[in-house]
N, C-alpha and C positions, 0 to 999 in steps of 0.2 A: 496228399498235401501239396498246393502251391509251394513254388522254391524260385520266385521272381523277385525278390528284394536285390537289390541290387548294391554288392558291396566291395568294393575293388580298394586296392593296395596301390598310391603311387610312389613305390619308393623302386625306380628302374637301377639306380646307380645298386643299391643292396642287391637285387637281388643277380645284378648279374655278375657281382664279385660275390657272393656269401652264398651258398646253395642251401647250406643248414636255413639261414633266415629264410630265403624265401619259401622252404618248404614249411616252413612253422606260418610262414605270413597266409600262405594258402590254407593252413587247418584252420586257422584263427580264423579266416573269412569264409570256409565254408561251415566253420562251426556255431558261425556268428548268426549268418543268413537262418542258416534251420532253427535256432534257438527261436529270431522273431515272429516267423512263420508258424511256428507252434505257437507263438502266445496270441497271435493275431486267430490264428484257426481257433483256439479256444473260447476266446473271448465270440465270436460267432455263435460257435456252437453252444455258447450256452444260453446266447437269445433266438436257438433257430425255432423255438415253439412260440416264437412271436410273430403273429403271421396278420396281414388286413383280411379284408373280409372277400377277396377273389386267394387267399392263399398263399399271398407271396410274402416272402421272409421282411420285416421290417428294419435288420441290422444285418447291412451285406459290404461286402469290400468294394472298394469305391476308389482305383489306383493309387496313387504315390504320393506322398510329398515331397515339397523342393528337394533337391538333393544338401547337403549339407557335412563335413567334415568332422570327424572325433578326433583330436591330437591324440595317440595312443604310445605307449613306449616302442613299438615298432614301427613308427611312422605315422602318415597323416592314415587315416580310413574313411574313403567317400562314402556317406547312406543315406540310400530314399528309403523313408519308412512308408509301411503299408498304410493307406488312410482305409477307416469304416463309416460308412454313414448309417444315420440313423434316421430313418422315412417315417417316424410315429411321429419325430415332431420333439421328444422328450429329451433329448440332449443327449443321449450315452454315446461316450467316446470312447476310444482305445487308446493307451498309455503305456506303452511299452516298462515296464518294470528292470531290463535291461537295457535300453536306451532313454531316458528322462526326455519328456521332449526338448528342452534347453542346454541338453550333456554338449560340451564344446570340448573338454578335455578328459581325458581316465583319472580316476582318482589316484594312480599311479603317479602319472604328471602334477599331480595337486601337492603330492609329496614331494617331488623332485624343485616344483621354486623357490619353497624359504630350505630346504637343503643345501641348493647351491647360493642363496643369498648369506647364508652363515657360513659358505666357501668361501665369500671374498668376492662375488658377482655381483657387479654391479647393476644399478637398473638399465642403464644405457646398451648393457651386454648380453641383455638374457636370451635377445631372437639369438644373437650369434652363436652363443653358449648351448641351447640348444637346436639350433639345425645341426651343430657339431654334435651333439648327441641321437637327435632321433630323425638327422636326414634334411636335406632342403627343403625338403615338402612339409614345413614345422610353421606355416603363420600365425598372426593373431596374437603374437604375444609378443607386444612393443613396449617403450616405457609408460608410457599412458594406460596401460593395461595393465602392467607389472603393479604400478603405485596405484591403482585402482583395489586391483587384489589387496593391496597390503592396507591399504586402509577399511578396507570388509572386515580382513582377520582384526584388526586391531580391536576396531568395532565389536567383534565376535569375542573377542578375548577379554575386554570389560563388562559386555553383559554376565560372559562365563562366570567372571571374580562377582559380580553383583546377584547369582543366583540363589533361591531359596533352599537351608539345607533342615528348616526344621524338619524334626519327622524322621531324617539320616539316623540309621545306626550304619558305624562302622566297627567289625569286632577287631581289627588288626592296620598299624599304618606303618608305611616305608618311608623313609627322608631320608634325604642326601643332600649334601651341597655340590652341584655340578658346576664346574670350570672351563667354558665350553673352548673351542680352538679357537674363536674369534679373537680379536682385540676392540676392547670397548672402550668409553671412554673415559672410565677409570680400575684402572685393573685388579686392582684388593677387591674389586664386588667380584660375586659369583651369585648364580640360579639356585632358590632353595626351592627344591620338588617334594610335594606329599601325597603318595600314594594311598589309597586306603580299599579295603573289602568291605563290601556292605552285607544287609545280613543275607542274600543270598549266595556270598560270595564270588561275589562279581568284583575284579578290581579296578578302580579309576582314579582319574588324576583329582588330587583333593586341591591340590592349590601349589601357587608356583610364585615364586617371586622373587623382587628383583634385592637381594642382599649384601650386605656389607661384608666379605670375607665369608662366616661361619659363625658370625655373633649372636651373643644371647639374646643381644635388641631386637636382630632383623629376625630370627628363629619365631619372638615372644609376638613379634606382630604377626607374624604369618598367622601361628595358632589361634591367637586373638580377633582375628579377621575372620578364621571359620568358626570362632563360639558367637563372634556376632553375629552371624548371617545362619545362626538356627544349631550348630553342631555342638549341643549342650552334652552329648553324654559322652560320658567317657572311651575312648577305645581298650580292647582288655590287653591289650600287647603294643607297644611300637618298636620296632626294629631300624638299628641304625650304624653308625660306626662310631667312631671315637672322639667327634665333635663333641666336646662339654658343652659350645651353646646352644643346642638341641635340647641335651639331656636338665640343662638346668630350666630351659625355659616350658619344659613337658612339665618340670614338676609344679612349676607356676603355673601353670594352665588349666592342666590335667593331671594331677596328682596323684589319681588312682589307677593311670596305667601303668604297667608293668612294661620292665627293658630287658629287652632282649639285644646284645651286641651282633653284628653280624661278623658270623667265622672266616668270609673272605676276607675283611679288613682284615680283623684280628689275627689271620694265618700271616699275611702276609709284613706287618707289623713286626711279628715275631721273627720271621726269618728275616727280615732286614737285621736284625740284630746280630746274625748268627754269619760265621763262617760258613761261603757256598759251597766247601765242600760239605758240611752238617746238613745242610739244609735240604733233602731230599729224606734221610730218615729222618728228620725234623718233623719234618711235613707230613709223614705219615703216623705219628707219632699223636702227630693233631689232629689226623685224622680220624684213630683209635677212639678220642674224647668224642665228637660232637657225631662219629655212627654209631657210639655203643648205644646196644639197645634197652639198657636202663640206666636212669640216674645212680646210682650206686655204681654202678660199673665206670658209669663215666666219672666221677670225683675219685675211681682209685686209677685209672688213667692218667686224673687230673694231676693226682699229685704225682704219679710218675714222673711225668715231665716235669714238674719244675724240681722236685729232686735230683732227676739224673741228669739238666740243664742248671741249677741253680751255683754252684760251685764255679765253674768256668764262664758259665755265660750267665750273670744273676739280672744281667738288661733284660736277657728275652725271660726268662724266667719270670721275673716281675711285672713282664708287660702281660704275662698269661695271669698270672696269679691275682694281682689286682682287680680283673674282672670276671672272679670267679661264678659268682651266684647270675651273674646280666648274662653268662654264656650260656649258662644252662635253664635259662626260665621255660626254652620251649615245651621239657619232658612235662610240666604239667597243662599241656594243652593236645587234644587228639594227635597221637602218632599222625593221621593222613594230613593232618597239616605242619608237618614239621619239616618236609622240605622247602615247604613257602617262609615258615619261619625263622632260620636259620642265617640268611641272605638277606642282603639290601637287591638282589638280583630283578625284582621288576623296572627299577631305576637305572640302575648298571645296565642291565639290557638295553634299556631304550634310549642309554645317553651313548651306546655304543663308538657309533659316527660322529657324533658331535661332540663329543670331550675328549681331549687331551690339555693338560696343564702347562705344557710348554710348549707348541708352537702358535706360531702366529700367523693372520691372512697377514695380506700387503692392506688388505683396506681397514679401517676403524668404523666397528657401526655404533649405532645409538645404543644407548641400554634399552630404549621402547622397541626398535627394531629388534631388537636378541630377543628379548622377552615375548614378542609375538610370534616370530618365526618357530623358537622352540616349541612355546604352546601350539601354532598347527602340527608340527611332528610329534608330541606328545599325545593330546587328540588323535591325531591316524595312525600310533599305536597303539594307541589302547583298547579299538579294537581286536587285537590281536594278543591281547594279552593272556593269559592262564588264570584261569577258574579254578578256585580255593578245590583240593580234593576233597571228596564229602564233603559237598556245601551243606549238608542237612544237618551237618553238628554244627554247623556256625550259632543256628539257635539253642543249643544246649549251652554252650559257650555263654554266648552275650544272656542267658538265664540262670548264670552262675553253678551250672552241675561242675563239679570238680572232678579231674584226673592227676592219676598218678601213671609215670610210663607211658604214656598216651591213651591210658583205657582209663574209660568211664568209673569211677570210682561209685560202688553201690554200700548206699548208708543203711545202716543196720534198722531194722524198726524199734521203737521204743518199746 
């Protein structure tokens, strides 16, 4: 195998203070070079039985392209990709499947600009903002190119809201109202995120929008926006916290899915209530309910707790008891999916970095700007997300076979 691709590292200042980087920047680039040289050797080899009529090969390597730059999180990476030519005349080229021929930045980088523009970075700042991250050797990305980007994603995020969902089944959805660290420019709004599994159990962003606090209004159009655009059937679960304008505007919408509360709110809920020194066997106490591993076990759990809490503490006590039967809807749905169900955790995961409810950048952005930057970080988590366990009962689910305990409940013959 050729090993002539040529792929160098300029980042001299890293590597001659950082020894770890630069031995990581040297695997990256020799691991880089072999990667393409295999795809270029393949792609040959698999027209080498195309030959003219004296015998010589009709798709052969045919030196370099321009050289050309990848912004990478370790720095700029200069590459001449290998060119092929093709002497039949018929057009077949080579496409590198790890370098796109238009790739100018790692999809790494792609995540790191509306990241730090929801930091409080300005457009004017972003070249600074990043050479101070990934080195001097960082161009190409000035304000005219920052505001170019953003108005692509914006573009990309209203086609997103206007796509077609007839046809969706989704068996199970996530909501939340996230509060992101920024300052907008009215601060009672907040981001409503909807997660959903489809029937393969795949999970993705159902729809996101821009709301008023946590109200039933903003909740009612969200829902209403995905029954318009095709999402007619019911989901059989939604999972969420203790927002009523969720829970009221489900039942207007979708009146036939069932609530499931999520236990991390709800834990945590409760033990606000509670003296922190209780609140460790509290917590595990709560624990007891939503691992036992039958419903019967868990409602003698259930009322454990608010009997042996009801007396001294009848706050926390009430705040469990009130949502008795929504805590426990997962046991009738397969045991392998009751760790997905118990959590708002695909949302919570992904709002990680970007929500907290009480601090502030120095800057004020748009509510258009928040609501597109989050949607590209939303987007390039999601691939990353976690695949329902046993996706192959998701169709028994959304066909109505019923469980009891997590197991399959078999109906007697007539």
């Amino acid at each position: 195998m050729r090993n002539d691709t040529r792929i160098e590292l300029k980042t001299p200042e890293v590597q001659d203070h950082d020894p770890l980087t630069a031995v990581l920047q040297r695997g990256a680039k020799k691991l880089l070079a072999q990667a393409i040289e295999a795809e270029v050797e393949r792609f040959v080899v698999e027209h080498a039985a195309d030959r003219d009529d004296q015998g010589r090969r009709q798709v052969v390597r045919n030196g370099h392209l321009p050289e050309r730059e990848i912004q990478t999180g370790i720095g700029a990476v200069p590459v001449r990709m290998p060119r092929v030519r093709d002497r039949s005349g018929q057009g077949r080229q080579f496409t590198s499947t790890i370098l796109p021929p238009y790739l100018r930045r790692t999809k790494s980088l792609e995540e790191l600009i509306p990241w730090l523009y929801l930091k409080g970075i300005s457009t004017g700042e972003f070249s600074e903002a990043l050479q101070a991250l990934l080195g001097p050797e960082a161009p190409g990305l000035s304000a005219t190119t920052v505001s170019r980007l953003k108005e692509t994603w914006k573009t990309e995020r209203e086609q997103w809201q206007q796509r077609d969902l007839s046809g969706k089944r989704y068996v199970y959805l996530w909501a939340d109202g996230v509060h992101c660290e920024v300052r907008m420019e009215q601060e009672k709004q907040c981001l409503l995120v909807v997660i959903g599994a489809d029937d393969t159990g795949r999970k993705e962003l159902l729809g996101i929008w821009d709301g008023y606090r946590e109200s039933e209004q903003s909740w009612q159009e969200l829902l209403l926006d995905l029954k318009r655009h095709g999402l007619v059937l019911a989901p059989k679960v939604a999972i969420g916290d203790g927002a009523l304008g969720f829970w009221k505007a489900l039942r207007q919408v979708f009146g036939a899915t069932r609530v499931q509360r999520c236990w991390v709110h709800k834990t945590a809920n409760i033990l606000n209530k509670l003296p922190k020194s209780m609140q460790p066997q509290a917590k595990q106490r709560l624990h007891e309910i939503w691992m036992a591993p039958t419903k019967a076990e868990a409602e003698k759990a259930f009322t454990y707790f608010v009997d042996a809490y009801g007396a001294k503490y009848p706050k926390a006590a009430e705040c469990l008891r009130k949502d008795r039967e929504a805590l426990l809807t997962f046991y009738d749905f397969p045991a392998e999916h009751w760790v997905h169900l118990r959590t708002t955790n695909p949302i919570e995961s992904t709002f990680a970095t970007v929500r907290l409810r009480t601090a502030k950048t120095r800057g004020c952005l748009s509510r258009e700007t928040t609501l597109t930057m989050v949607f590209k970080l939303c987007r390039s988590a999601e691939k990353r997300w976690r695949r329902l366990n046993r996706p192959t009962q998701v169709a028994e689910v959304m066909n109505g076979m019923e469980f009891q305990d997590g197991m399959h409940i078999e109906k007697k013959a007539a």
